[in-house]
C-alpha positions as CSV (number, residue, x, y, z in Angstrom):
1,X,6.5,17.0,11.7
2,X,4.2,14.3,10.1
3,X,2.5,12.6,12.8
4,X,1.0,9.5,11.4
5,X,1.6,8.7,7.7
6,X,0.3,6.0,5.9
7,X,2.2,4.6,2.8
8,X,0.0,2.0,0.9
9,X,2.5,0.8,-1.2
10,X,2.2,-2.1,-4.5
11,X,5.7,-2.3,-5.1
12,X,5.8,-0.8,-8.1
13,X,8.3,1.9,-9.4
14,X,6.5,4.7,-8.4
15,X,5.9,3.4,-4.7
16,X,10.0,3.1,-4.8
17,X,9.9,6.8,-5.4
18,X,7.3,7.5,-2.6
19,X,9.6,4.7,-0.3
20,X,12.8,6.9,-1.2
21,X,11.1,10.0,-0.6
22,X,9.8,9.4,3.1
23,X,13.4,7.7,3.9
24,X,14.9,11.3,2.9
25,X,12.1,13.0,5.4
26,X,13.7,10.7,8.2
27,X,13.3,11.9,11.6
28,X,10.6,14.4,10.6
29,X,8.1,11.4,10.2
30,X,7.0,10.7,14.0
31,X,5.0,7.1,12.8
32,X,4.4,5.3,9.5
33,X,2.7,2.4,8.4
34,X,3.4,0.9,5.3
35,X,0.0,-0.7,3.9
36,X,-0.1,-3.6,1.2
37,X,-3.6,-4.5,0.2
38,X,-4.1,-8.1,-2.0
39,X,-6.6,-7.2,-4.3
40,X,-9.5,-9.8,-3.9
41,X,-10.8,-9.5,-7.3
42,X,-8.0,-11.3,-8.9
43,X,-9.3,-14.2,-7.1
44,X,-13.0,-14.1,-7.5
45,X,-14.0,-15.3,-11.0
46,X,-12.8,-19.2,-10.1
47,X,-15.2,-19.4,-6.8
48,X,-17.5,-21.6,-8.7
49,X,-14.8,-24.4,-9.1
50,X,-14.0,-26.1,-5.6
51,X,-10.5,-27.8,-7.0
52,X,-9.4,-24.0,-8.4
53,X,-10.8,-22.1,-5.2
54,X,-8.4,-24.5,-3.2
55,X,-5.5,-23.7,-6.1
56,X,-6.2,-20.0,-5.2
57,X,-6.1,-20.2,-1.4
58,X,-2.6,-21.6,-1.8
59,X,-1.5,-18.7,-4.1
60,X,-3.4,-16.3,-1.9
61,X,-0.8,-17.6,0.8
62,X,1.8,-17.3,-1.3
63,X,1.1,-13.3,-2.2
64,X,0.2,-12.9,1.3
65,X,4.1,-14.1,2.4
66,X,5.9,-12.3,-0.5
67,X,3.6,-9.0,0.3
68,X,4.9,-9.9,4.2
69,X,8.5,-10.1,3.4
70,X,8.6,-7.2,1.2
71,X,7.0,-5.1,3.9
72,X,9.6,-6.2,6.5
73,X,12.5,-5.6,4.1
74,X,11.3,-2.1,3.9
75,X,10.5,-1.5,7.8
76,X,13.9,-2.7,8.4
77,X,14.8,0.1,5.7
78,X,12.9,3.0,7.4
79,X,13.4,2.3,11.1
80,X,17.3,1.7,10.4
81,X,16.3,5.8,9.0
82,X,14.9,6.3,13.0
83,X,11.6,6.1,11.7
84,X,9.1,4.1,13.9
85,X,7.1,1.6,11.5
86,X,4.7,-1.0,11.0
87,X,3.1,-2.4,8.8
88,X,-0.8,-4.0,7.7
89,X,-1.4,-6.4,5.1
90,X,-5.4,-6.2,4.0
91,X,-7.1,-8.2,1.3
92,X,-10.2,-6.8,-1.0
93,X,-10.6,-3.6,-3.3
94,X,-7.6,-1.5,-2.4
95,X,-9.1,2.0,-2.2
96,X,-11.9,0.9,-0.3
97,X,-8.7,-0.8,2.2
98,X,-7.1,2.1,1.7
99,X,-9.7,4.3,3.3
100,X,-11.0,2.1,5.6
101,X,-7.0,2.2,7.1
102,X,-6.9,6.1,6.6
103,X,-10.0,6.4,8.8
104,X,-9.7,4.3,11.2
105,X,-6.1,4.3,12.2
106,X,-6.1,8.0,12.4
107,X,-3.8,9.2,10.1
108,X,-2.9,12.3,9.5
109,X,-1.4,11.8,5.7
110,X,-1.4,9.7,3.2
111,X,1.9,9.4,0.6
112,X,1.1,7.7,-2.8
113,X,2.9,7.2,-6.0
114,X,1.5,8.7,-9.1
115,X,1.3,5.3,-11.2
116,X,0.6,1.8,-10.5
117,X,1.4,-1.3,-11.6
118,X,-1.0,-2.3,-14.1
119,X,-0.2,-1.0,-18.2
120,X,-3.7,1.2,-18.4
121,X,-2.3,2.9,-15.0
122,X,1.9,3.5,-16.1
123,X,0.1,6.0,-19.5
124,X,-1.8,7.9,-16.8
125,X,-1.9,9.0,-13.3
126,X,-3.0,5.6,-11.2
127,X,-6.4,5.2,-10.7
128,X,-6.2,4.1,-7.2
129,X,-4.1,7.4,-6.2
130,X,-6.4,9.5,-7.6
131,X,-9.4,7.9,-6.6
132,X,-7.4,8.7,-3.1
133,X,-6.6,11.6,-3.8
134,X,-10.1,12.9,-4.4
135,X,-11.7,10.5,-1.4
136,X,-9.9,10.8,1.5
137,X,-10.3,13.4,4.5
138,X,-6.4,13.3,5.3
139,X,-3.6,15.2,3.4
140,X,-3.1,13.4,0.6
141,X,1.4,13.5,-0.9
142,X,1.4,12.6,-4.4
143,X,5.1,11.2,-5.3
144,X,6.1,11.1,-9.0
């Protein structure tokens, strides 16, 4: 059984693959949390303009709510599966969120896709995953 998994997910293709994968496991997943992290360095190279920072905050909100209903969407998805879920929404650098999460919420794997979302990341195995992969003290699933 897979006690605790976490699923930090960008809603790309290849975190469909990792979605589809855990809904096949079903019952043998005891808890999951699905995990969106809004990278904060999209937002930092306008801090010096006050009228853009306050153009920012209101698309932060914006990515915050789509992240939010995406991530409901898909808990409806798993715990229609019998699969007990949550989910976390963090904002800055996702590995270092992704980590942080892994270590302190006790889990005991981590599922990732192999690719992300940015072009650079689709020709080779995403940066972020791997980065994971090699960094993190839990079992580490690597869906392709």
């Amino acid at each position: 059984m897979l006690e605790k998994v976490l699923f930090p997910t960008d809603f790309s293709e290849s975190a469909e693959k990792v979605k589809n994968n855990l809904l096949e496991l079903g019952s043998a997943i005891k808890s999951l949390t699905l995990f969106a992290v809004i990278d904060s360095r999209i937002f930092s190279y306008t801090t010096w303009l006050d009228e853009i920072e306050i153009d920012n905050l209101e698309i932060q909100g914006q990515i915050y709510k789509a992240h939010e209903e995406k991530l409901k969407a898909w808990q409806n998805e798993f715990e229609a599966k019998g699969i007990k879920t949550n989910y976390k929404i963090a904002e800055g650098i996702p590995l270092d969120e992704i980590l942080k999460e892994a270590e302190e919420g006790g889990y005991t794997s981590i599922f990732v896709g192999e690719k992300g979302q940015t072009a650079g990341e689709r020709l080779i195995l995403g940066s972020t995953a791997e980065k994971v992969i090699r960094k993190a003290k839990q079992t580490v699933v690597l869906v392709k």
